[in-house]
Residue, then its C-alpha position, 0 to 999 in steps of 0.5 A: x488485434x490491437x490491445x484497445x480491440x472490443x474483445x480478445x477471444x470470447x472476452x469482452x474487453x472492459x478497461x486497460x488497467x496496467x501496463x508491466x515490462x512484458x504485457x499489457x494488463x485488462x479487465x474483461x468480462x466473460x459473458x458465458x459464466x458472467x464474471x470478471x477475468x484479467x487478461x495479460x497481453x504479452x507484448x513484443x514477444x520474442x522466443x524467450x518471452x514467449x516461452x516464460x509466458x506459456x510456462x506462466x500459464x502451464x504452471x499456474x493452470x495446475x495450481x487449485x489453492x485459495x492464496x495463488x491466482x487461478x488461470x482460466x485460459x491461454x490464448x494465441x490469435x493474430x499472432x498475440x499471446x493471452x493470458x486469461x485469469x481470475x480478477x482479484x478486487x483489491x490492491x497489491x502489497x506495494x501500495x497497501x505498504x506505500x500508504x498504510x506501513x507500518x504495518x501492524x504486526x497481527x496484519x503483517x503476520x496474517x499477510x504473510x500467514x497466506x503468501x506461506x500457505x501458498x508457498x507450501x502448496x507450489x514447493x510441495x510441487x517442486x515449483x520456486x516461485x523466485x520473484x517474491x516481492x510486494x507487486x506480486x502479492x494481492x490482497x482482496x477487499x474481502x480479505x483474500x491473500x494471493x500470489x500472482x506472477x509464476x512467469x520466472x518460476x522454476x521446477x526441478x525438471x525445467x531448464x533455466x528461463x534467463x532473458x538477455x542483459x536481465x536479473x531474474x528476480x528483483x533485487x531487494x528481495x533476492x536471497x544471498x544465493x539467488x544474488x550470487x547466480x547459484x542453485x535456489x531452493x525453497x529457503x530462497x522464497x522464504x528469504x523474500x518473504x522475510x523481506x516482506x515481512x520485514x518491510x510491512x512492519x518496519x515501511x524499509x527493506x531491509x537491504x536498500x541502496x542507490x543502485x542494483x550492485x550497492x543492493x546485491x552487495x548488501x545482501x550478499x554481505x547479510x547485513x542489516x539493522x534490527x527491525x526493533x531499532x526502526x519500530x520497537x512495537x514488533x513482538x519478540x515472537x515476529x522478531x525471530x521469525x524475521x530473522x531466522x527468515x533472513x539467515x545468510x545460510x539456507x541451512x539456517x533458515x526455515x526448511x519449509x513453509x511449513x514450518x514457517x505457517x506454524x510459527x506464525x500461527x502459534x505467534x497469532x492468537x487464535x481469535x485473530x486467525x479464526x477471523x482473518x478474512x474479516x480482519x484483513x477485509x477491515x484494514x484494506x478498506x482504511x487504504x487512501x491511495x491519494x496520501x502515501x507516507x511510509x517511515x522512508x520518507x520520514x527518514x529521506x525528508x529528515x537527510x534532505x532537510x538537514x543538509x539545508x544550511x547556510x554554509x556549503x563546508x557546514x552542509x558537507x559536515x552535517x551530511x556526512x554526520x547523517x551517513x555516518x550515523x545512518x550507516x554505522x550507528x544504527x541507534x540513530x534510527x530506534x528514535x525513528x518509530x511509532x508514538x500514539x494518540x489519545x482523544x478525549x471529547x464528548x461521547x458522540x460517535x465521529x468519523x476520524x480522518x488521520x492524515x486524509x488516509x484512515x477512515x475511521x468509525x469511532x465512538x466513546x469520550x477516549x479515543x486511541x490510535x496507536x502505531x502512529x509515526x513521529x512527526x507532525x500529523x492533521x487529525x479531522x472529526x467528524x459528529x456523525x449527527x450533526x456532520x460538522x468538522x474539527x480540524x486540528x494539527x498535532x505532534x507525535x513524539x517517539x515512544x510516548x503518547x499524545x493527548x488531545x482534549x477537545x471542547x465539546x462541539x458546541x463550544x468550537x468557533x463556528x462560520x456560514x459558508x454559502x456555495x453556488x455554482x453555474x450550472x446549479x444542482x452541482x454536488x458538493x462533498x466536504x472532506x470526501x462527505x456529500x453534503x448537498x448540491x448547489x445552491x447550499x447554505x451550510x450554517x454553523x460550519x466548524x472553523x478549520x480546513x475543509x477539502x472542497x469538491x464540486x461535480x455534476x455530470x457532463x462537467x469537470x469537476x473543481x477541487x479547492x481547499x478552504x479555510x474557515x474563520x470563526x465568525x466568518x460569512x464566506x460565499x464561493x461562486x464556481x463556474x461548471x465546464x463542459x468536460x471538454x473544456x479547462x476548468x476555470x477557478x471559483x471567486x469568492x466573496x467574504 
């Protein structure tokens, strides 16, 4: 049975979804009780996979906790192996960092306030999960932390489950024992989870390197830049947990989730834990996924576009200079945090696009987002009762906050903006926003840059960005192609 067969078992198959180093990922529906279920396809099974994969599904079926991931069935037909569990709706701890870190502390801490309960659970069973990494954390749209991937679990009672020429484990996560080949034990899951921790409030792991030795050296060494110098936000009380997370000794460390579940509760106010699910639900629902940024990159553009000089003696010198620093100095990096934003405009209630990642509903004369990275930003409102746009630039300076006074939107530049399209009836969103279908005059459009997107069913959708002038007549003309077919360019006329 290939894996594009119409159903595995009773399990009708809707979507492939993924694809890791060891199965295939789908979607299925389970028509008896009506709910979605996912399905892992194990694929090129050789003795050993397929002995971790039904240690997977031994292990995980015992489990009954709302923070690990419930598995529903094991399946062998055709000579393929399954594994049927429960669909979580939302996304995995690796992308939710990619596009939103850093990450608040009281959203970090309540992330990582789920993953420890889940751990207390499996290690009060003798199970070390092993491979705690933000991949196999899943966060749902209705505010649910779970744990996923027990495939290299271990109990006390099992053999060691290796795979030839393969880590067991991913490196940047791996504590120092689990890095050195010796005997693991509860404190090694904590460790990992003080990696995550460390890198949801921060957007770096805190042991990183350009390849897999310069990785596991780091780690074995215990070395590692304060979070504070990144973000100076963290609160002291996240701070010692994070460290004491990353002892180097595992007699140093938290010697249970316990432990570490009531530290993070007396560091979250009681109000933010009563509400959690609500709290997390709210923040998974900013994520844009077409607008990754994270302090990496921030520090990677920074390396790269310092380099760029006329003189190749001068880039040697300069290059060697950010190393030096980045390695040996780390008060380089405490200028590489968070700064804020404050609005000040009429009381009308906006829609507020930051970056094309935040979606935000605001109201008031004084608007502030505070965590925002140092550096130039693209800030866009929206009245919510006359659907009309500002589109601004700004900077953000490390540790200060920058004011932005807007003119009331009857004083901002205004353009007409006609848009008609071959066929007609075509949708129109400016800015992801609906705001008719073609052919459609808009009148008083607010000047800036707008995210123009035309779709009508049966036809490829055009994506175009424009730039409105204050004064200006613009008209654009788009010819809709059959979804076959390559989409061709819109003109316009001014």
């Amino acid at each position: 049975m290939a894996e594009h067969a119409e159903y595995i078992g009773a399990y009708k198959i809707v979507q492939k979804i993924g694809e890791g180093g060891m199965a295939y990922i789908f979607k299925a529906i389970q028509p008896s009780l009506r709910r979605s279920v996912v399905i892992k396809k194990l694929k090129d099974p050789n003795r050993e996979i397929i002995k971790r994969f039904k240690k997977e599904a031994l292990l995980s079926a015992s489990f009954h906790h709302e923070n690990l991931v419930a598995i529903y069935d094991f399946i062998y037909s055709n000579r393929n192996y399954y594994l049927v569990m429960e669909h979580v709706d939302g996304e995995d701890l690796q992308t939710i960092i990619e596009h939103l870190a850093p990450i608040s502390a009281n959203i970090a801490m309540l992330i990582a306030l789920g993953i420890a309960r889940g751990l207390e659970y499996t290690h009060t069973r003798n199970i070390i999960h092993r491979d705690i990494k933000p991949s196999n954390i899943l966060l749902s749209y209705d505010g649910n932390v779970k744990i996923i991937d027990f495939g290299i679990a271990r109990d006390d009672l099992s053999t060691r489950l290796t795979l030839t020429g393969m880590i067991v484990g991913t490196p940047a996560y791996m504590s120092p024992e689990q890095a050195n080949g010796d005997a693991l034990t509860a404190q090694s899951d904590l460790f990992s989870l003080g990696v995550l921790l460390y890198e949801m409030v921060t957007g770096l792991k805190p042991f990183d390197g350009n390849n897999q030795s310069e990785v596991l050296n780091k780690i074995v060494r215990g070395k590692y830049l304060a979070p504070e110098r990144i973000n100076p936000a963290i609160p002291r009380k996240l701070r010692r947990i994070i460290k004491k997370c990353l002892q180097h000794s595992p007699a140093r460390r938290y010697q249970s989730a316990t432990e570490l579940i009531n530290d993070l509760e007396r560091a979250l106010p009681w109000q933010i834990r009563n509400r959690r699910k609500k709290i997390l639900s709210r923040f998974l629902n900013q994520l844009n996924k077409t607008a990754p940024t994270s302090t990496q990159t921030i520090i990677l553009d920074f390396i790269r576009h310092s380099s760029r000089t006329k003189w190749h003696l001068a880039r040697i010198f300069i290059g060697l200079l950010i190393l030096s620093t980045f390695y040996f100095f780390p008060g380089y990096l405490s200028r590489i945090h968070l700064g804020a934003l404050e609005i000040k405009t009429d009381p009308a209630q906006y829609r507020l696009v930051l970056d094309d990642k935040r979606h935000l509903m605001k109201a008031g004369s004084r608007i502030q987002i505070d965590n925002i990275l140092r550096g130039e930003h693209r800030l866009m409102l929206q009245n919510l009762k006359t659907y009309q746009w500002f589109h601004i630039f700004f900077s953000v300076a490390p540790g200060q906050k920058t004011s932005i006074a807007l003119p009331a939107f009857e004083n901002i530049g205004r353009a007409e903006l006609r848009i008609f399209s071959s066929p007609s009836a075509a949708t129109v969103s400016l800015n992801d926003s609906v705001i008719g279908q073609t052919p459609l005059k808009i009148d008083s459009l607010l000047t800036g840059l707008y995210r123009l997107h035309l779709e009508q069913n049966g036809f490829k959708p055009i994506t175009r960005q424009i730039e409105v002038k204050p004064g200006q007549r613009q008209q654009l003309y788009f010819v809709l192609l059959p979804t076959a077919a390559s989409p061709v360019k819109g003109h316009s006329t001014q």
